[in-house]
N, C-alpha and C positions, 0 to 999 in steps of 0.2 A: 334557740328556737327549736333544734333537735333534741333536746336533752331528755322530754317524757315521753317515755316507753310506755308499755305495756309490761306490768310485773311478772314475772318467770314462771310462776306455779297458781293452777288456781286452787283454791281452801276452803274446807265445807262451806258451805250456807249464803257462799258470794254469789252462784248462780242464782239459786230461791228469791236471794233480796234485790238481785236485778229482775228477776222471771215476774214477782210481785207489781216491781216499781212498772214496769212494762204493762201490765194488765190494765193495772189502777190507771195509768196515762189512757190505755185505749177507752179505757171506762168513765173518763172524764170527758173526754175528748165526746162522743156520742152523747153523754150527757150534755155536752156544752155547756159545763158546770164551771164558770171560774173562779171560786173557792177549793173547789178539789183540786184544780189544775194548778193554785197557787201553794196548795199542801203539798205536792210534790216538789217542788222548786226551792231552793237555798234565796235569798231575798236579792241577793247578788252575785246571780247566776247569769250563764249567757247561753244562747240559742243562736250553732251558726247554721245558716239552712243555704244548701250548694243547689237551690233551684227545685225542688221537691214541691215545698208549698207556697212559694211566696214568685215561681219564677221569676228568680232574682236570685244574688248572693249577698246575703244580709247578716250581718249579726244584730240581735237585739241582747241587750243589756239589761237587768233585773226583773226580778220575777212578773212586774205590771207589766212592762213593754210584750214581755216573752208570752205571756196570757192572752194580751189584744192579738196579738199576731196569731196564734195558736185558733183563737176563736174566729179572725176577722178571716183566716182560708180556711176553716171547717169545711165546708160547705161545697168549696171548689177544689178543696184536695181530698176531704176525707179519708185523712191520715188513719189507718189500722190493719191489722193483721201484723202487730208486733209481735215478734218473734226474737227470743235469744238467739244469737248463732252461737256454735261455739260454747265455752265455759267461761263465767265471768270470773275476776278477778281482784283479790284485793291486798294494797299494800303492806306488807305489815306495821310500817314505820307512822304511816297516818291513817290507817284504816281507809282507804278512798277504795271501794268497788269501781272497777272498772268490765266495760261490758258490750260487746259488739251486740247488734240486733240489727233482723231484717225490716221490712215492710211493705202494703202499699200504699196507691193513692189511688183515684178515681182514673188516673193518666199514668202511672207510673208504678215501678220499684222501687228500692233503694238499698241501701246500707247505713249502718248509724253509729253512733256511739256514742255513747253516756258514762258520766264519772257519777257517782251519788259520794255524798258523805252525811256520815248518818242518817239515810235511808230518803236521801233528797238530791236531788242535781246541782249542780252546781257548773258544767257544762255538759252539752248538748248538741250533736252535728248531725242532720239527716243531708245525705248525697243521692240523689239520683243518681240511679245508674242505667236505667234502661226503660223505655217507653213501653207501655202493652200493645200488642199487636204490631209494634213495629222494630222488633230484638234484631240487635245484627245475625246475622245468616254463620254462625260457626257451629263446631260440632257437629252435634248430629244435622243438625239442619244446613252445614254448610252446601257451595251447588256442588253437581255432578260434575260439571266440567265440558261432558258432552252430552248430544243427544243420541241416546241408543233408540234408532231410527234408520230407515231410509225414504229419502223422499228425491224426486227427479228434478235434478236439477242443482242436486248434491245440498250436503248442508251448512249454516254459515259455521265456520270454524272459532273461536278462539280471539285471532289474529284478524279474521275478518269484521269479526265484533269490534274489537279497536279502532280497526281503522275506520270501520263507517262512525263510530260515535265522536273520535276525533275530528273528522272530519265536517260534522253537522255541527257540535254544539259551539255555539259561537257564530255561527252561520246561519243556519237554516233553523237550528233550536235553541234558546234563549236558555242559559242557566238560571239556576236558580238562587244563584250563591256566587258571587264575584270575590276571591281573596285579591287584596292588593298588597303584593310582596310576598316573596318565594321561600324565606329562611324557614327557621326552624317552625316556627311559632304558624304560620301559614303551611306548613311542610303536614305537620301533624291534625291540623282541624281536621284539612282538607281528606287527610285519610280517614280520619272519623266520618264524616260525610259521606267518604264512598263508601262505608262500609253500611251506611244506613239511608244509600240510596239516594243521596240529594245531589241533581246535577250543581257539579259545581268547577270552577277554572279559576285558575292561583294564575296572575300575573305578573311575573317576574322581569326586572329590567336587564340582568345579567344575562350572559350567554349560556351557561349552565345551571343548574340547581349544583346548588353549595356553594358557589360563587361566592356570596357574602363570607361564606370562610377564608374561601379562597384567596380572596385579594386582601386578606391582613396581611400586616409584618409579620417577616418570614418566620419568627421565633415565638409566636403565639400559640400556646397549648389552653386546654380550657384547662382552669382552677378546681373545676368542682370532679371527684370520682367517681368513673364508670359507674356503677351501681343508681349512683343518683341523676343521671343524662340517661337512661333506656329510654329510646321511643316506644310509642304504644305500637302492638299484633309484633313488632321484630326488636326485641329487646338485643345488644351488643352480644356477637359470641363472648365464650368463658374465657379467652384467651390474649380479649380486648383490652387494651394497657391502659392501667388506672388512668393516665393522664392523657387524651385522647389527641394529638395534633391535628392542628386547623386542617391542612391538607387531607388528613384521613378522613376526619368529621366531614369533608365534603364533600368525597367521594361517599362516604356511607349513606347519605342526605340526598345524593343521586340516585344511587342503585333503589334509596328507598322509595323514589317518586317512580321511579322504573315498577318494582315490586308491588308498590301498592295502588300498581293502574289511577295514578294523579292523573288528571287533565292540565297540565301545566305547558304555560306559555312562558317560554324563554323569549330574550332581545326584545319583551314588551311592555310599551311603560303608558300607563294610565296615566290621559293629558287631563281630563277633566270629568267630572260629574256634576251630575245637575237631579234634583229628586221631583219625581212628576205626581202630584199628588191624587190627582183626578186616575192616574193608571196605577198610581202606587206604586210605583216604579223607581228604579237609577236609569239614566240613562247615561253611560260612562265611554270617553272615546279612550278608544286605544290606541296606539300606532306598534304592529307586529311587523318586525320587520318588512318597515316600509309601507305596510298598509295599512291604513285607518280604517279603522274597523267602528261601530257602534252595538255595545254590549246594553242588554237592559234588565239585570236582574232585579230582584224585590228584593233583596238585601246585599247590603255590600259591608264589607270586612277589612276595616287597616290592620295588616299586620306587619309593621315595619318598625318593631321592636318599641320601645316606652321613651325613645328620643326621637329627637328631630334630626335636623341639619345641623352638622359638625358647625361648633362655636368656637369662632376664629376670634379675640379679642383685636378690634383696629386702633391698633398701636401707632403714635408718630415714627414716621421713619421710616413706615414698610416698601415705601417708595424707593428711598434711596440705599435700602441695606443689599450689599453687593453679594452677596451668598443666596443659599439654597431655605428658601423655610414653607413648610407643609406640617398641614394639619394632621396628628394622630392616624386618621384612617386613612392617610392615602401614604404612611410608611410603609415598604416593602423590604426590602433587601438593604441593610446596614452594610454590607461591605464594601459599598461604594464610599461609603465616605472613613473609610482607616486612615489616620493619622488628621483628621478634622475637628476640627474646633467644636464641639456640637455642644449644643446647649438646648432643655429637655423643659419648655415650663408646664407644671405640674406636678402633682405629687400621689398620683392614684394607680389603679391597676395599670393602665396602657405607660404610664410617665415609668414605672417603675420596669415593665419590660424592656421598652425601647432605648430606654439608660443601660441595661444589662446587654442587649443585643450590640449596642452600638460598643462598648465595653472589651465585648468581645473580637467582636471586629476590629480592635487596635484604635479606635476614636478617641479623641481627649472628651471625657465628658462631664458636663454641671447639670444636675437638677436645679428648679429653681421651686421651692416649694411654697406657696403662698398662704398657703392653710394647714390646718392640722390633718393627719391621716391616721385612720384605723389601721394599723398594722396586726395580720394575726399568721402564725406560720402556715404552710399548709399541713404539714405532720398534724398540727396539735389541733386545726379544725377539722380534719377528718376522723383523728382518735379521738379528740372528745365529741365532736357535733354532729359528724356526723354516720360514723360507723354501728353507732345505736339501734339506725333506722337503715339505713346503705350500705351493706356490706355482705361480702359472703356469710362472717359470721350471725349475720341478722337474718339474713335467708335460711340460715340453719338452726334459727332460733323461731323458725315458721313466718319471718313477718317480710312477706316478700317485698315489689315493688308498690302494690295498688295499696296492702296493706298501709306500707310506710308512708305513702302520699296520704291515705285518709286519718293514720296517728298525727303527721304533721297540719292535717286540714283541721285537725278538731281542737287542737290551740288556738282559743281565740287572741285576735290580734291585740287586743286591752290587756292580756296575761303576761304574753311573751316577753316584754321587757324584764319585770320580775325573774322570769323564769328563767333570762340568759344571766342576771347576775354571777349566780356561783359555778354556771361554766367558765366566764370568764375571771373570775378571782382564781381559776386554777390554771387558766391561761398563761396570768401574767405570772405567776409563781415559777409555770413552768418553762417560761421564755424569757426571765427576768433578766438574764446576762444582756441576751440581744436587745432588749430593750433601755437596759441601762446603757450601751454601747451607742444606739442609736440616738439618743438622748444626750450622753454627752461630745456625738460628732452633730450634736446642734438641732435634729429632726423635731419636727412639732408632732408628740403622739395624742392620740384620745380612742379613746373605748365610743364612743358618742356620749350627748350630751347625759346622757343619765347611768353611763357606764355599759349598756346595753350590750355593743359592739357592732361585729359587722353584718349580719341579717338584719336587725335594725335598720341601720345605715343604707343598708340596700331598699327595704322596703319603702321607707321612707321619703330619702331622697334619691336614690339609684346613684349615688356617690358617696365620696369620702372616705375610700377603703383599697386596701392591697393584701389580695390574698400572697402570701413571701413563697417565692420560689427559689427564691437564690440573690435578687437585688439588693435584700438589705441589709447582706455580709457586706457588698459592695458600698456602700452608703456609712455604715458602719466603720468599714476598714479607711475610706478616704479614697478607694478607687473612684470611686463616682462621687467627684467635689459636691458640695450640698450649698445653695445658699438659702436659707428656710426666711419665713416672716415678709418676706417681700416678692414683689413682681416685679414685670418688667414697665419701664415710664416710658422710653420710646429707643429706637434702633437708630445707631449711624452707620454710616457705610460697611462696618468691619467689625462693628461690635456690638453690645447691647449695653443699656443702660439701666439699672435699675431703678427702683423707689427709694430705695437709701442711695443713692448715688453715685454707684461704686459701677464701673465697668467691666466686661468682661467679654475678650473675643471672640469673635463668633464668624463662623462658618457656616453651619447648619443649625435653623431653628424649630424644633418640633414643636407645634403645639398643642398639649398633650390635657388639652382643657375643656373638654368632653361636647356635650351638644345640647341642642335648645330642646324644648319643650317638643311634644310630639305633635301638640294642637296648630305647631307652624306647616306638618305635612297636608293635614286637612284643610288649613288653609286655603295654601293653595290649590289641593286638589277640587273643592268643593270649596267655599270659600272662609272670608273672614266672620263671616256673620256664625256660619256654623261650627265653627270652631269655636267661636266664645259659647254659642250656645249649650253642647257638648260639655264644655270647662275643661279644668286640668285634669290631664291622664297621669295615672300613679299617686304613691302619696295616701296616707290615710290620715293626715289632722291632726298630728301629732302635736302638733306647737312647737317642736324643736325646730331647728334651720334648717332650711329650704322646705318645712313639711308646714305649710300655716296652719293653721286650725279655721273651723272647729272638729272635731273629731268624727272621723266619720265608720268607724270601724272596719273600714274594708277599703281593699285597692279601686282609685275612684277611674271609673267608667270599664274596666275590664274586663271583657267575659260575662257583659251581661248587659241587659238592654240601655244606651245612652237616651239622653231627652233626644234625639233624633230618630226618628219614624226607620227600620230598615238599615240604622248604621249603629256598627259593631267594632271594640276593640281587641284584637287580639295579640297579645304580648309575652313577656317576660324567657325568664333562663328556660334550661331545657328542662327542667324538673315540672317547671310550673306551667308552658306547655304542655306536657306531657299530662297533668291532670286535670287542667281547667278547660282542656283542647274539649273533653267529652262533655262539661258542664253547657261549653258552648253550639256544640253539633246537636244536646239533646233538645234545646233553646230553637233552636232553625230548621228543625228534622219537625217538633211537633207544630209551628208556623206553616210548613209547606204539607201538613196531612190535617190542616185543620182542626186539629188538638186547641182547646182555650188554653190562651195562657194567660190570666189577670196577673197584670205583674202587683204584688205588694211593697209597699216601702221602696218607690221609685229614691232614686237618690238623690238630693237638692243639689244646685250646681251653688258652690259658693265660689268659686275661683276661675275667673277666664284666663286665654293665656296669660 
């Protein structure tokens, strides 16, 4: 899903034949001609538009779809002022021009980008980037800071600005913007928001921001490298270690909510909401340490990642099994149980840390793997996937952070599979020992069902995959016993039983078997009815397992408006944070200054939870 770049040099005549294909679009487009608009177009091309014309994030597929949409927001976007940025460029190996350009709308700027082959698109991404009349305040226009003034009675300070705004909103002044849930994904809107003005207050149940890091098992680092987790306005100093640990990630997650004047409620957890149609409103109770409070903004925001409630399978026996057994997220510190019987079922990211950590800690330990898992090292996905677009070297190849999130936004999601093919046949070439070893200590491996691998697999289904830090030497080697192809059928007192039959002692049981659907926290918060209404979060249609179909080209309900009036998801890793956070702040920024937004190509709900 990292693998297309932007080719290294550009070569006469690739700028002219993008500068051309640019004009002729704006010249169609005012025409509202669509036979010209379809002359431009490959017949099975894609168009992904990140909220620009369609306020929405939509991909359309072939040249008819890409035309009605094009023609069907004319009118309310008035897409032109196309502009090349930059020099376009073209492959030598397949001739594809590729080619950044600017723009506007009637609402809006952006950024874009187009691939042409032979002198036609074939894909297509317009991003919003910034609203007219309502640009965040940096640069030249950032504020002063103070007032060069005197007036009697002295002037508000800084700090006095704080504390009265703290102090009101929630109170005395109604936000306009309610996040539920404090992590990352809530951490980042919300700074997008301040910086464009929209009151808004992040709800958090933890005692501090970063907490959700916090309270992992002690031996969780993230998988993915520095370069590709910068948050947005305070990217990681240079000296931040590729692999970032939980603990530091959550100290940095602090000082950033410090930093970037969040209105954030710690120790506060949202009991209920209720949507009042006649005010247009939430009305959502809180309880902040200790007081119930009643918030009522016109839009409200789950961001409490693309799961639900830790999925505990209830197994016979959990009654009488005389030992220690916790689910995945409420592991902390493995050294309590050295010299323990522990047994790990699962076979994914969290199964294969907590097997290594407890390992460490001098524990006897068994995986117990029920299904197949994506194995890919992390060496060979950050040299091949991801170092391209993430990396020092790719910063000095000019393609910074925004750069590399808008190359990997302009992959439409119907491509990417193809596309990770022959990353991954260089994978397994290149990992072939470990994998033949893993294989024959009995492990169930798969690439995903079409060979795809692990960005697949995540987008997908948000499982089935372990990036390798070091587990599955262990696994491999016979230190961490394996018994694959089966689960557990029910517990006795001292030991566990399996689905083949076989027993095995047990001490401590993790259960390292992920969590339910996200539509279980809406729920409850708001209820059943809305939550089916809503449908399933994540997931695009793929037809593979756990992904049903039918295909719906994009992550379903995120970042962008659900069939609920006012209610918002936002989610996923830090990357994706990080560039969807401003998709969604431009979404509720032109909402609260009266901006039209017709959304096009609302998304159909076919999957309740």
């Amino acid at each position: 899903a990292f693998a297309c770049t932007m080719a290294d040099a550009p070569i006469v005549n690739a700028s002219d034949e993008a500068s051309n294909w640019l004009a002729r679009l704006g010249e169609a487009l005012a025409a509202r001609a669509p036979g010209q608009l379809s002359g431009l177009l490959e017949g099975g091309c894609y168009w992904r538009d990140l909220v620009v014309l369609t306020w929405n994030i939509c991909t359309k597929e072939g040249a008819a779809d890409v035309v009605e949409m094009l023609l069907a927001t004319a009118d309310s976007a008035a897409l032109s002022a196309l502009r090349l940025r930059g020099e376009a460029t073209r492959t030598q190996e397949a001739g594809i021009v590729e080619a950044w350009f600017d723009f506007q709308t009637l609402a809006a700027r952006g950024r874009g980008h187009v691939r042409l082959r032979a002198g036609k698109a074939f894909t297509v991404l317009t991003s919003m980037t910034e609203l007219k009349g309502y640009e965040e305040a940096t640069g030249s226009t950032r504020p002063l800071g103070v007032e060069h003034s005197v007036a009697r009675g002295g002037r508000q300070t800084w700090l006095e600005g704080r504390q009265t705004e703290t102090a009101q909103l929630g109170y005395t002044r109604q936000p306009f913007v309610v996040i539920v849930g404090g992590g990352q994904g809530g951490i980042v809107l919300a700074a997008r928001l301040r910086k464009l003005s929209v009151p808004c207050i992040v709800v958090e149940k933890n005692a501090r921001a970063g907490d959700s890091w916090r309270n992992r098992y002690k031996s969780l680092c993230l998988h993915d490298p520095v370069w590709y987790d910068h948050l947005p306005y305070l990217p990681f100093p240079a000296d931040w270690p590729v692999f970032c640990p939980k603990d530091k990630l959550g100290d940095w997650l602090e000082s950033y909510v410090s930093l970037m004047e969040i209105n954030y409620w710690t120790s506060s957890v949202a009991k209920k909401a209720v949507w009042d149609a006649e005010s247009a409103e939430w009305h959502l109770t809180v309880e902040r340490e200790g007081e119930t409070l009643s918030l009522r903004p016109k839009h409200l925001v789950i961001a409490l990642g693309v799961s639900g409630y830790p999925s505990v399978p209830q197994l016979p026996g959990r009654d009488v099994f005389a030992g220690e057994q916790h689910h995945s997220s409420a592991h902390r510190d493995s050294a309590a149980y050295a010299g323990k019987r522990c047994v790990v079922l699962g076979g994914n990211n969290s199964a294969h840390d907590i097997c290594a950590s407890l390992w460490e800690a001098g524990a006897e330990v068994t995986m117990v793997q029920r299904s197949s898992t994506c194995v890919v090292t992390s060496d060979s996905l950050v040299e091949l996937g991801i170092k391209p677009l993430y990396s020092d070297e790719a910063v000095a190849r000019g393609i910074d952070t925004d750069t590399a999130d808008l190359i990997l936004a302009s992959q439409p999601y119907a491509l990417q599979a193809a596309q990770a093919l022959p990353m991954y046949k260089q994978i397994r070439e290149r990992d072939a020992q470990l994998y033949a070893r893993l294989a024959a200590a009995g492990f169930l491996l798969d690439f995903g069902e079409d060979g795809s691998g692990l960005w697949l697999k995540y987008v997908r289904r948000g499982s089935g995959y372990y990036i390798d830090v070091g587990a599955s030497e262990l696994v491999a080697n016979g230190s961490v016993q394996l018994r694959a192809g089966v689960g557990i059928a029910h517990l006795n007192k001292e030991s566990v039983t399996l689905t083949d039959g076989a027993e095995l002692p047990c001490d401590v049981l993790v259960y390292a078997t992920g969590y339910g659907s996200m539509n279980s926290w809406l729920a409850d918060l708001i209820s059943p009815e809305v939550a089916d209404q809503v449908g399933k979060v994540w997931g695009l249609g793929s037809g593979t397992i756990k992904d049903t179909g039918p295909w719906e080209g994009e992550l379903r309900n995120l970042w962008k408006p659900t069939s609920v009036e006012g209610l918002w998801i936002m989610g996923g890793n830090l990357h994706q944070a990080r560039h969807y956070s401003l998709c969604l702040a431009l979404q509720l920024k032109a909402r609260l200054e009266g901006v039209p937004t017709p959304v096009f190509a609302q998304a159909p709900v076919h999957h309740t939870r």
